[in-house]
LOZATI-775585 format. One record per residue (C-alpha): residue in three letters; x, y, z. Coordinates in Angstrom, 1 decimal, decimal comma, always signed. Last residue first. Layout:
<atoms>
@r=ala x=X y=Y z=Z
...
</atoms>
This chain:
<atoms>
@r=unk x=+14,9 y=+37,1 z=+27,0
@r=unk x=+13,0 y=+33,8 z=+24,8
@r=unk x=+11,0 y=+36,5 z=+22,7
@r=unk x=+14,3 y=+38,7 z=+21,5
@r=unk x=+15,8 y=+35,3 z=+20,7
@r=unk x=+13,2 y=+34,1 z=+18,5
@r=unk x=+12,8 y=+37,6 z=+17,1
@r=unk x=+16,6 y=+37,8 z=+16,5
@r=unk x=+16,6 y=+34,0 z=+14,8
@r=unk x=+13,6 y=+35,4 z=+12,3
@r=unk x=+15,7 y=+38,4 z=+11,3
@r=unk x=+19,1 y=+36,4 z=+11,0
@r=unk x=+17,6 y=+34,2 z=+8,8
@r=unk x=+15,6 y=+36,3 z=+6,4
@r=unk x=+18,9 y=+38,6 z=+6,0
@r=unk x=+18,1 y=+41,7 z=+6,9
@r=unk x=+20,7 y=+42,3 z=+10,0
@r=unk x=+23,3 y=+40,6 z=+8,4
@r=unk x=+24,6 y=+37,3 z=+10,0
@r=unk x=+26,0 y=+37,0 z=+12,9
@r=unk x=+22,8 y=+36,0 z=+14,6
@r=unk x=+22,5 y=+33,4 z=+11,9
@r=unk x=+25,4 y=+31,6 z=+13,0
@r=unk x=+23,8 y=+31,1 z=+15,9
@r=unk x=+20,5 y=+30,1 z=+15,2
@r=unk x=+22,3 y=+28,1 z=+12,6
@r=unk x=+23,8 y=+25,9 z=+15,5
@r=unk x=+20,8 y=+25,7 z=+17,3
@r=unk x=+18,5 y=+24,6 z=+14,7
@r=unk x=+21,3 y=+22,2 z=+13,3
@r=unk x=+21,0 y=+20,2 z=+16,6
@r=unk x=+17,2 y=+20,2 z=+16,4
@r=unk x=+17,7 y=+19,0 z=+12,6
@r=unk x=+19,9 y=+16,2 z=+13,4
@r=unk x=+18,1 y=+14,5 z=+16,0
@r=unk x=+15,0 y=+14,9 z=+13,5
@r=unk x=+17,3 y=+13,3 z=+10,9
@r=unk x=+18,1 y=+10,7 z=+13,3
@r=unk x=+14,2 y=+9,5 z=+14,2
@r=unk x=+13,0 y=+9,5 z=+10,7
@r=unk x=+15,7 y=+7,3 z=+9,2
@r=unk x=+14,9 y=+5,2 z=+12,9
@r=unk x=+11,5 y=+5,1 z=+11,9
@r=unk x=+12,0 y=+4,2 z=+8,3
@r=unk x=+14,4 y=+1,1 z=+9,2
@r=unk x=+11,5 y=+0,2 z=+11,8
@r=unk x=+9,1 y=+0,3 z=+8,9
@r=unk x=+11,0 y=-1,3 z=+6,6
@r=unk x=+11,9 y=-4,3 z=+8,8
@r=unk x=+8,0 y=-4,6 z=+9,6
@r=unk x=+7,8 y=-4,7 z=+5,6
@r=unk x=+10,0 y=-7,1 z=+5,2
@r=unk x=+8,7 y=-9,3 z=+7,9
@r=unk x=+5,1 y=-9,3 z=+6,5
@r=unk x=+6,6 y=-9,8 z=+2,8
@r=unk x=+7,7 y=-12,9 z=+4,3
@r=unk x=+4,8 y=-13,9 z=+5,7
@r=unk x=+2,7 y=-13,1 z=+2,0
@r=unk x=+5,3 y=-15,4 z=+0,0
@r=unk x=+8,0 y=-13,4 z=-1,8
@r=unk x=+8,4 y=-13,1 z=-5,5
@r=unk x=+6,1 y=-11,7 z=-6,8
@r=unk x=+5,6 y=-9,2 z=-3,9
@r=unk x=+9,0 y=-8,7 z=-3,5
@r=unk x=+8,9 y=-7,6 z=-7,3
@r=unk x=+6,1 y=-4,9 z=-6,8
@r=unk x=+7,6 y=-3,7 z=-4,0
@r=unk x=+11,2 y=-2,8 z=-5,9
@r=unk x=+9,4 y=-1,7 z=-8,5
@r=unk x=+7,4 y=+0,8 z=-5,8
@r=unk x=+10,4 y=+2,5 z=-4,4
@r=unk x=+9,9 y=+5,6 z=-5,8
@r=unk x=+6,3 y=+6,3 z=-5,8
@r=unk x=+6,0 y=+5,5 z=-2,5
@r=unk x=+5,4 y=+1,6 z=-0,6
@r=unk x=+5,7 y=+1,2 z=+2,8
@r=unk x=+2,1 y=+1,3 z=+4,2
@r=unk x=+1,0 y=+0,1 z=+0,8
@r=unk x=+3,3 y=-3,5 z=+1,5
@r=unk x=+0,4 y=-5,4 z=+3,7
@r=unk x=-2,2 y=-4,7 z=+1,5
@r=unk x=-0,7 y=-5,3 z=-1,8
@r=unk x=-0,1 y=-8,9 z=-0,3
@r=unk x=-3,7 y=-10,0 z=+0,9
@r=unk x=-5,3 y=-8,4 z=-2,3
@r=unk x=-3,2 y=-11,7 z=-4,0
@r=unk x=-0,9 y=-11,2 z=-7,1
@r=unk x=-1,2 y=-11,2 z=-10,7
@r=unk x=-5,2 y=-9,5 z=-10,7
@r=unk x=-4,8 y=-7,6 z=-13,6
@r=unk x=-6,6 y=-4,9 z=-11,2
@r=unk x=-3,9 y=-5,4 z=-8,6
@r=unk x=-0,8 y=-5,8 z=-10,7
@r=unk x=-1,8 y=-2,9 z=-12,5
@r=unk x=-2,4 y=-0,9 z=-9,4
@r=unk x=+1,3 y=-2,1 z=-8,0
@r=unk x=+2,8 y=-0,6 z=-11,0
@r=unk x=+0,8 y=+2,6 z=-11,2
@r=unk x=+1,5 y=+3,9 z=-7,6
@r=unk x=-0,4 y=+7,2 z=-7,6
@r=unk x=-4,0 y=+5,6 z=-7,3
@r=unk x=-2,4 y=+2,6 z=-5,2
@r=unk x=-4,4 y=+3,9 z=-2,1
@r=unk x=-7,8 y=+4,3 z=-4,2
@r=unk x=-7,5 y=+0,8 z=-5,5
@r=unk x=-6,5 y=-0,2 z=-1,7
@r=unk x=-10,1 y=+0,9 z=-0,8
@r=unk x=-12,7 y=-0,6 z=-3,0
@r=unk x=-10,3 y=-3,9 z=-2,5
@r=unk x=-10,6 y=-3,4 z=+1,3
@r=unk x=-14,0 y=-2,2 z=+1,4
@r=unk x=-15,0 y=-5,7 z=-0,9
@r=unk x=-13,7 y=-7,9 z=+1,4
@r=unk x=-15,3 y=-6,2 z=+4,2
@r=unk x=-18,5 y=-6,8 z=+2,7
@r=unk x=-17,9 y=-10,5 z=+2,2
@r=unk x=-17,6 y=-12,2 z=-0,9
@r=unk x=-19,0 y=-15,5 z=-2,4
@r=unk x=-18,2 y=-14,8 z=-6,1
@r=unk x=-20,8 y=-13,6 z=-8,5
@r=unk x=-23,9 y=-12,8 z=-5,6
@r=unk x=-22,1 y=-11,5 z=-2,6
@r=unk x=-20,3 y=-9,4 z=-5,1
@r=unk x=-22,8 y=-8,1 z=-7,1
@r=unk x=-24,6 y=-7,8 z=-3,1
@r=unk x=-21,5 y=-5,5 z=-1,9
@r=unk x=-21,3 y=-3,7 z=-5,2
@r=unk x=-25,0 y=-1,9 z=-4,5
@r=unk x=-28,5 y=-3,0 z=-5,4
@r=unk x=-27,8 y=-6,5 z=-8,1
@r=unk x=-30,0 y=-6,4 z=-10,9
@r=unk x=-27,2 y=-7,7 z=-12,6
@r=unk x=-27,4 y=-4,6 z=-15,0
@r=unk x=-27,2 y=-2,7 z=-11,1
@r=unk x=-23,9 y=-4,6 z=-10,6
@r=unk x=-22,5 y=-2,4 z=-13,7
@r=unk x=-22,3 y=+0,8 z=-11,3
@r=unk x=-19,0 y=+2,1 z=-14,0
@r=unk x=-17,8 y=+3,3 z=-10,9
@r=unk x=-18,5 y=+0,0 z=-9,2
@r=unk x=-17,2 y=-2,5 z=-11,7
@r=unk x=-14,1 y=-0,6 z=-12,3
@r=unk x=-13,6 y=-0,7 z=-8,4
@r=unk x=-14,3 y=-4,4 z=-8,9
@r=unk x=-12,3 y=-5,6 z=-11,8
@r=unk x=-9,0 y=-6,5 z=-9,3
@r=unk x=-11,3 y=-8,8 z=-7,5
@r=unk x=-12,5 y=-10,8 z=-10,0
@r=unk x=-8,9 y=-11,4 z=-11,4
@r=unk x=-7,8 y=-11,9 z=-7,7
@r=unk x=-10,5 y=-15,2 z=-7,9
@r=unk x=-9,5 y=-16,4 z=-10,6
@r=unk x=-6,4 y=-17,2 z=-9,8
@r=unk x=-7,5 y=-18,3 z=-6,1
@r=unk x=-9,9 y=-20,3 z=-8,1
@r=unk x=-7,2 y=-21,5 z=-10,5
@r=unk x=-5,2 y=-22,9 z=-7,7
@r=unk x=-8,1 y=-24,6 z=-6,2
@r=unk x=-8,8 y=-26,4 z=-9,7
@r=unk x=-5,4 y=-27,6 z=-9,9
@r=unk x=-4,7 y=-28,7 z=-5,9
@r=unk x=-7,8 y=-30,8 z=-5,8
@r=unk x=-7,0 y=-32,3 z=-9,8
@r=unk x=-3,9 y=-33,2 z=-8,3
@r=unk x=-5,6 y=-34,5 z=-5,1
@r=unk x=-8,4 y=-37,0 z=-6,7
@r=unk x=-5,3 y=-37,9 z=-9,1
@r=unk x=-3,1 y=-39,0 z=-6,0
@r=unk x=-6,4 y=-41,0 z=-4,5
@r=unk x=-7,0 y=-42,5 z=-7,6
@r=unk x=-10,1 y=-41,8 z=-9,4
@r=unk x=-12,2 y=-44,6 z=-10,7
@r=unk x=-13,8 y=-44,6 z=-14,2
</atoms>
C-alpha cells in the first residue's frame, strides 16, 4: 500500500506529537527515578547514562529537570504538572523565576494555555512589573524612615523607637 504524501505527513505530525508527549512524561519521572537510584537495575552508572540510554538525553537536560524539581518543591501545582508530564520542561523553566506560592494557579494556567514565547514575554512583563513594585516601596520606605525618625524623637524616651532613632541621631552629631 502506497502512502500519500498528506497521509505520510499526518502520521509525521501524529507520532511526533506523541513523542514530545512522551517525552515530558519521561522527563517528569526522572527525579523519582534518581532518588529511588532505579537506573542502577538498568545496569546503567549514574541518571545521566539511564537517560542517555532510554531516551536520547543530554546531561544538561537532565541537570535542568534534576534541578527545576527541586525549585518547584514548595509549588505543588506546577510540580504536578511537571512530574505528570502535562506541559513542556521548557515552559516551567521560564515562569519559576516569577512564580510564589501564591500566584502559582495563575502560572500553571498561562502555561497551558500560552505557547512557550508568549510565556517569555509574560514573564519579562512580570519581572519589570516586580522591579518597579520593588523599586517604589523602597522609595517609600527611605521617605518613611525619615519621617518616623522624627516622630519618633517625640516619642517617649523608652519607647523602642524613640531609643533607636536617639542613638542614630546621637551617632550622626
Amino acid at each position: 500500500q502506497t502512502l500519500t504524501d498528506q497521509k505520510i505527513l499526518e502520521l509525521c505530525q501524529k507520532y511526533g506529537t506523541q513523542t514530545r508527549i512522551w517525552r515530558q512524561k519521561f522527563i517528569g519521572l526522572l527525579p523519582e527515578v534518581n532518588r529511588r537510584k532505579l537506573y542502577e537495575k538498568k545496569n546503567c552508572s549514574s541518571i545521566f547514562e539511564f537517560a542517555a540510554k532510554q531516551a536520547g538525553m543530554s546531561e544538561e537536560q537532565v541537570r535542568l529537570a534534576l534541578n527545576l524539581e527541586k525549585k518547584l518543591d514548595d509549588k505543588p501545582v506546577l510540580k504536578n504538572l511537571f512530574t505528570n508530564g502535562e506541559v513542556s520542561i521548557n515552559k516551567l523553566v521560564r515562569v519559576t523565576s516569577v512564580v510564589t506560592q501564591e500566584n502559582e494557579e495563575f502560572w500553571a494556567n498561562q502555561i497551558r494555555l500560552l505557547s512557550q514565547k508568549a510565556l517569555e514575554v509574560l514573564v519579562r512583563d512580570e519581572r519589570i512589573h516586580q522591579n518597579e513594585k520593588t523599586e517604589q516601596f523602597e522609595s517609600n520606605l527611605e521617605s518613611n524612615s525619615e519621617s518616623e525618625i522624627q516622630n519618633s524623637l517625640q516619642e517617649g524616651l523608652f519607647d523602642a523607637k524613640s531609643l533607636r532613632a536617639q542613638i542614630s541621631a546621637q551617632q550622626k552629631s
